[in-house]
C-alpha positions in Angstrom: 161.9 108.2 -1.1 158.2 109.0 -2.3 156.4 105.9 -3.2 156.6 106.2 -7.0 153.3 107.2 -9.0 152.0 109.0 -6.4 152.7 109.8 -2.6 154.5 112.0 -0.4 156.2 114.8 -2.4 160.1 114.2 -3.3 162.3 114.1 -0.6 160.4 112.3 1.9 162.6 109.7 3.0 159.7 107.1 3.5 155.9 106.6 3.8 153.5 104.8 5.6 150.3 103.5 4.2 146.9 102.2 5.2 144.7 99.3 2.8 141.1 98.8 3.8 138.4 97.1 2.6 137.8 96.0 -0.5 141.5 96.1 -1.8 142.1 99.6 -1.9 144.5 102.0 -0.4 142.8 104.0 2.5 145.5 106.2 3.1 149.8 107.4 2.2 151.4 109.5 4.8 154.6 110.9 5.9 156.4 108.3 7.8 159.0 109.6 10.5 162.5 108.2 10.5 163.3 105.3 13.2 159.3 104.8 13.7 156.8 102.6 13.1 153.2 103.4 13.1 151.1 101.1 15.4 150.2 98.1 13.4 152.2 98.7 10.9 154.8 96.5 9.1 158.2 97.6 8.9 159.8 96.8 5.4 163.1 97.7 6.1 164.4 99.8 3.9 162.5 98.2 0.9 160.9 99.8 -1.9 157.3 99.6 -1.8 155.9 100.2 -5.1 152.4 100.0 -7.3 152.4 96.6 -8.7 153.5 96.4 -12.0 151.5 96.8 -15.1 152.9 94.9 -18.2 150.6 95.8 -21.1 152.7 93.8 -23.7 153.7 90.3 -23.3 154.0 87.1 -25.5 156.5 84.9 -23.3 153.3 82.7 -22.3 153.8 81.6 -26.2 157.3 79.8 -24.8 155.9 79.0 -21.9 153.9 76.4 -23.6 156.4 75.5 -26.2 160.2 75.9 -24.5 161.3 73.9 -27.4 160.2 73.3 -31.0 159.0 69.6 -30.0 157.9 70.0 -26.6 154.1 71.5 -26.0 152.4 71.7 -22.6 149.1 72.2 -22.3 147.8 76.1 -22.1 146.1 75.5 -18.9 150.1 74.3 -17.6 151.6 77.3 -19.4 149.3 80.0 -17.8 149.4 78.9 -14.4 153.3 78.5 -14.5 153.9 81.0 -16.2 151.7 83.6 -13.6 154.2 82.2 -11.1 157.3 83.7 -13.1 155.1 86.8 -13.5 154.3 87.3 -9.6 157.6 86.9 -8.9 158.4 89.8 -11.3 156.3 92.4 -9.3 154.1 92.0 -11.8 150.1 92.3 -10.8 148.6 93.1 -14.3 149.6 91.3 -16.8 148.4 91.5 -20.8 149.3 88.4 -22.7 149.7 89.3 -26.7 147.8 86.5 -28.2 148.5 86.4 -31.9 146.0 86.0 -34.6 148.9 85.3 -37.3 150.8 82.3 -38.9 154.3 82.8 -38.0 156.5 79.4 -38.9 159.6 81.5 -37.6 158.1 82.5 -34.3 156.0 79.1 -34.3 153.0 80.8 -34.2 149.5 79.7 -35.5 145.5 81.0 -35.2 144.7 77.6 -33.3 147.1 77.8 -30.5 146.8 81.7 -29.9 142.8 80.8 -29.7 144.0 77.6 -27.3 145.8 80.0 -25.0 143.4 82.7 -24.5 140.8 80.5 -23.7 142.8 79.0 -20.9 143.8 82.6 -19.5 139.9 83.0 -19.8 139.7 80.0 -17.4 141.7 81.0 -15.0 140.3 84.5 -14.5 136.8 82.8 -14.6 138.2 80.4 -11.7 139.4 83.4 -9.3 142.6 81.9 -8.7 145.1 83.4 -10.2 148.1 85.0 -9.1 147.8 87.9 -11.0 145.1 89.8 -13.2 145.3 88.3 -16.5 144.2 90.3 -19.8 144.7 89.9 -23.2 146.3 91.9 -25.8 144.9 91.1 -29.5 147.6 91.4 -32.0 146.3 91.1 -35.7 148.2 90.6 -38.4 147.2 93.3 -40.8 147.9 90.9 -44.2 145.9 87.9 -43.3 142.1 87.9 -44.3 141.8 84.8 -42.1 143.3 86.4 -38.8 140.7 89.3 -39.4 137.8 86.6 -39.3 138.7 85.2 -36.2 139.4 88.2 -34.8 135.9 89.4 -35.6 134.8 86.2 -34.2 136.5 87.0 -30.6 135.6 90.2 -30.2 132.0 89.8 -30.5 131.7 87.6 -27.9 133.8 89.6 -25.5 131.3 91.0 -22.2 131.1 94.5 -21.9 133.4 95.0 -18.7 133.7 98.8 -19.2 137.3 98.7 -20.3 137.4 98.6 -24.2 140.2 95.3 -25.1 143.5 96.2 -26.8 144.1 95.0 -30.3 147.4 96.5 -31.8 147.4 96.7 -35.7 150.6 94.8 -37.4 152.5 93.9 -39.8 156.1 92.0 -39.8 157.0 92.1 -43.3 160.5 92.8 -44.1 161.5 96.1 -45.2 158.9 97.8 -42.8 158.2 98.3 -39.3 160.7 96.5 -37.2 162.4 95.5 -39.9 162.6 98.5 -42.1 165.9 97.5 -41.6 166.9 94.6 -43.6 170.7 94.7 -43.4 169.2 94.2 -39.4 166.5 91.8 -40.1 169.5 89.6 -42.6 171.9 89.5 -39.7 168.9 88.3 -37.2 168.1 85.5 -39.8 171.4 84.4 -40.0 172.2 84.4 -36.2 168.8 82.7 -35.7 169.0 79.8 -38.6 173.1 79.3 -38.7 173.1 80.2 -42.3 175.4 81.9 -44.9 174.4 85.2 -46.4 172.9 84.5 -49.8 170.5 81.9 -47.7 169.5 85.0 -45.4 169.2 86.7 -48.3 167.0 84.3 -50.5 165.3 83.3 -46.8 164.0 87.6 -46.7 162.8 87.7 -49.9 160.9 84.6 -49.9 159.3 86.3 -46.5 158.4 89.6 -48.8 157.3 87.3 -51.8 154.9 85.7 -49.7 153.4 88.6 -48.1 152.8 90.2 -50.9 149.3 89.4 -52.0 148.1 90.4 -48.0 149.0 94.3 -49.1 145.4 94.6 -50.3 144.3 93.3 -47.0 145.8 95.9 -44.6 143.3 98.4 -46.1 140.3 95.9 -45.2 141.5 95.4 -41.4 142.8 98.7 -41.0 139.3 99.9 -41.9 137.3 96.9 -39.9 139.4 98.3 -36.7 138.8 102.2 -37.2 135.3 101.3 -37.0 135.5 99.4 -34.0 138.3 102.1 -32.4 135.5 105.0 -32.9 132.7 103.2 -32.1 134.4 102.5 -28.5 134.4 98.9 -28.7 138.3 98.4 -28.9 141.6 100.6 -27.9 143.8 100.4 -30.7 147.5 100.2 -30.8 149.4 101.1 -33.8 152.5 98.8 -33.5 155.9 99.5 -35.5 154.6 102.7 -36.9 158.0 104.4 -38.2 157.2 107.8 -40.0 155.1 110.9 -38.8 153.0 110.0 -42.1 152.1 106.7 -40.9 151.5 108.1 -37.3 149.0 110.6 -38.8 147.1 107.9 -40.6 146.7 105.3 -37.6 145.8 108.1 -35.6 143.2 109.2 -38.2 141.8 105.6 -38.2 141.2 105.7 -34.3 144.4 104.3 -33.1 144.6 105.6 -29.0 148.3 104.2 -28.1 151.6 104.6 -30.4 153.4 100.7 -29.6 157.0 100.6 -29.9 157.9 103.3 -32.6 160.9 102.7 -34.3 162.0 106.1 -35.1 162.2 109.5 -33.0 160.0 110.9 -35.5 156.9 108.5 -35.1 157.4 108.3 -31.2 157.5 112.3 -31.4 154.5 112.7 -34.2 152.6 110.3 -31.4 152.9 112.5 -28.3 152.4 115.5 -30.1 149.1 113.9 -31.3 148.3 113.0 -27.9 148.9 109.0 -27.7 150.8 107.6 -25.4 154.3 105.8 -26.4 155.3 102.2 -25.5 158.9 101.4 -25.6 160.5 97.8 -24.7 162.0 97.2 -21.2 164.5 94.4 -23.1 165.9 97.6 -25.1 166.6 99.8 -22.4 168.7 96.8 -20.9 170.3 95.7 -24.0 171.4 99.1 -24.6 169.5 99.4 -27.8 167.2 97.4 -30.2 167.1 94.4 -31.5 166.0 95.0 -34.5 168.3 97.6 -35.1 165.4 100.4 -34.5 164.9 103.6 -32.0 167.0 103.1 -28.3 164.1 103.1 -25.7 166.7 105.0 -23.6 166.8 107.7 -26.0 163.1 107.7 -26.0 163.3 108.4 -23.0 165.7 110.9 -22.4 163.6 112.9 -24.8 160.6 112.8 -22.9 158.9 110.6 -25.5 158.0 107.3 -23.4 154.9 107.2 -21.7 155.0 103.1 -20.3 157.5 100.6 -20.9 156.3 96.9 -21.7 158.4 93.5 -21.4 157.2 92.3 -24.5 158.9 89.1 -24.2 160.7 88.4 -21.0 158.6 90.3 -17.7 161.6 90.2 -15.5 162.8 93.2 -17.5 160.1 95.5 -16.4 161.8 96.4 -12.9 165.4 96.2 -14.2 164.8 98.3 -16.8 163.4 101.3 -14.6 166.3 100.9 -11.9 168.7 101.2 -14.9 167.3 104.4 -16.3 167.5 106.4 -12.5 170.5 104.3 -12.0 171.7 105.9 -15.0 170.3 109.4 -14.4 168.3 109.4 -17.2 165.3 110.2 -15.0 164.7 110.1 -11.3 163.3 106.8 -9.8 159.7 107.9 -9.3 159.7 108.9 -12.9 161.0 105.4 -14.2 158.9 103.6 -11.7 155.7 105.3 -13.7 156.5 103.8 -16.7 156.2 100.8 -15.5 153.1 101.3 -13.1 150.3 104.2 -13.8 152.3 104.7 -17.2 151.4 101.3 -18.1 148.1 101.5 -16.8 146.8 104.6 -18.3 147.9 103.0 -21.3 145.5 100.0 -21.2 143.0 102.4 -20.1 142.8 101.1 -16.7 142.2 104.3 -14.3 142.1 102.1 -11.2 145.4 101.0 -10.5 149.1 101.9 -10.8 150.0 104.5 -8.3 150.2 104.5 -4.3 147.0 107.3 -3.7 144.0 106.9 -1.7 141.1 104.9 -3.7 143.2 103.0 -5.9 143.9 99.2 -6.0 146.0 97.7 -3.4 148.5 96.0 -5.8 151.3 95.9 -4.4 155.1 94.9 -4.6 158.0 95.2 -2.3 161.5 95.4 -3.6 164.8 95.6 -2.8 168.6 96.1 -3.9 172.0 94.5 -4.0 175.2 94.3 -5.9 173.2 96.1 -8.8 170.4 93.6 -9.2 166.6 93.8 -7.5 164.8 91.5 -5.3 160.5 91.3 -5.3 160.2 89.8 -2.3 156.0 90.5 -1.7 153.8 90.8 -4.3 150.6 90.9 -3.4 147.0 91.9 -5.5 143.9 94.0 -4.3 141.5 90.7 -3.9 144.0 89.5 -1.1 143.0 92.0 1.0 139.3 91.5 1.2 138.3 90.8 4.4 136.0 87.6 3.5 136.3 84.0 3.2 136.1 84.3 -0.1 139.3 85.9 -0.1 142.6 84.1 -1.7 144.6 82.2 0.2 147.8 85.0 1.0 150.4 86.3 3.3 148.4 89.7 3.0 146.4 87.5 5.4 149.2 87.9 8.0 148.9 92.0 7.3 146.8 94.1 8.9 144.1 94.6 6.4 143.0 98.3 8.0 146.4 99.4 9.6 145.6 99.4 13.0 
């Protein structure tokens, strides 16, 4: 099997492959049956894979908060949560850090701001178990949100990879929920309440967001500036209509974020943006929310790059499912989840097993229907300093011989 995102051409049975020096992959070749290149490390039989790119994910939110009255502190929740996210294949990981109030997703400004900073710690510490990022998602109806935002980008470095901030809005009756027979049933499920109180409950949440109308105008037009000046990548999240497509796009956006029709998710590639679609949807079999099926998506040729958005272990089940399902060939599903994902985030360095990318790495394999990461391992592991992380890449042969 060709190492998926890049490698030997289908059919090749396996490959062998050489990292050097500083983290990068020297070399993919043909690999003969029954031999092992000198120096080389026999996996087996496993799947050796790009690491995984995840370019949407708020579980760190429950990472700190499991439970409505129990809080850990965000430095806890990002370095146990980068343990979960490691052993998810996972080397890239962008956490969605919320500049909203949310009571029902126990969201607020203060926390999102307490959380990034810590993921800002960690990277600044050189530690961590993966490379953490941050995906800023604005609320498009709250003035505040927009100042803080402002606040946060212009004091982010120049790092020659322009941040992703995804444009949104979660008011009934659009977007996700442009289905409200959907978003009633979710209420009720979610609150263990009668009808008429899931009823009175979603038009109290459209009551209340209705003075913030006025204010999607204001932020939509604060982040086309920044989009076409360079200084952001924007995601248009939710978009449902080819109308609303055209717009964003017009505005700057770069990446169409979980569409929730065919028509947006088609308006977007014809337009040129790449499509996200949720990993938790092609395993459920369907949204949510009662939107678009990812797997439909897919079949059609619409998905560029699946995201976990809120449980990372999906990311790799998710791709298995769709060649295990023959709704497109393993190397193919694999991509969404690796160069897909990365091209995505704008990140032209990582994601596919070629000569002079990054050496993230992740070794998999199969039984009884369910998948095993058994090595995950990043670029900066392979450096060949003291300043190195402490790794099993370590007990590798950093040059292949």
């Amino acid at each position: 099997m060709p190492p998926p995102g890049g490698g030997p051409p289908p059919g090749v049975p396996a490959a062998a492959g050489r990292v050097a020096p500083p983290g990068r992959i020297a070399e993919v070749t043909r690999a003969e049956p029954g031999r092992v290149p000198a120096g080389a490390r026999d996996l087996r039989g496993a799947l050796l894979l790009p690491g995984i790119v995840d370019t949407h994910s708020d579980a760190l939110e429950k990472e700190q908060r499991p439970r409505p009255t129990v809080e850990f502190t965000p430095e806890f929740a990002v370095a146990s949560f980068e343990g979960r996210v490691r052993a998810a294949g996972v080397t890239t990981m962008y956490h969605a850090v919320s500049y909203q109030t949310h009571v029902l997703k126990d969201r607020s400004i203060d926390r999102s701001l307490a959380l990034a900073a810590a993921v800002r710690e960690r990277v600044a510490a050189g530690v961590g178990l993966v490379d953490h990022r941050l995906l800023h998602r604005l609320d498009a109806r709250e003035a505040k949100a927009l100042e803080v935002l402002k606040g946060v980008l212009d004091s982010l470095p120049d790092t020659g990879v322009a941040p992703l901030v995804s444009y949104e809005d979660h008011t009934p009756g659009q977007g996700q929920y442009r289905d409200l027979d959907s978003f009633r049933r979710m209420i009720q499920q979610q609150e263990q309440i009668g009808e008429a109180e899931a009823e009175e409950f979603v038009q109290r949440r459209i009551a209340a967001r209705a003075d913030g109308i006025p204010q999607r105008a204001v932020a939509l037009a604060y982040l086309s500036e920044q989009a076409k000046s360079g200084r952001i990548r924007l995601l248009a999240h939710d978009v449902e209509s080819a109308p609303e497509l055209a717009q964003v796009r017009e505005a700057g956006a770069a990446v169409a974020e979980f569409p929730t029709t065919v028509e947006a998710a088609r308006a977007a590639k014809e337009a040129g943006m790449p499509v996200v679609a949720g990993a938790p949807n092609v395993l459920r079999g369907g949204s949510h929310s009662g939107n678009v099926s990812a797997e439909a998506l897919i079949a059609a040729g619409l998905v560029d790059n699946l995201s976990s958005d809120y449980m990372p272990t999906t990311l790799l089940a998710a791709a298995v499912r769709l060649a295990e399902r023959g709704v497109v060939p393993l190397h193919t599903a694999v991509s969404l989840i690796t160069v897909g994902a990365a091209r995505t985030a704008g990140l032209e360095d990582r994601g596919a097993l070629v000569p002079g990318m990054r050496a993230d790495l992740t070794v998999v394999t199969a039984h009884a229907g369910q998948n095993t990461v058994r090595m995950t391992l990043l670029a900066e592991e392979f450096l060949d300093h003291g300043e190195a992380p402490v790794s099993v890449a370590g007990l590798l042969s950093a040059t292949g011989r």
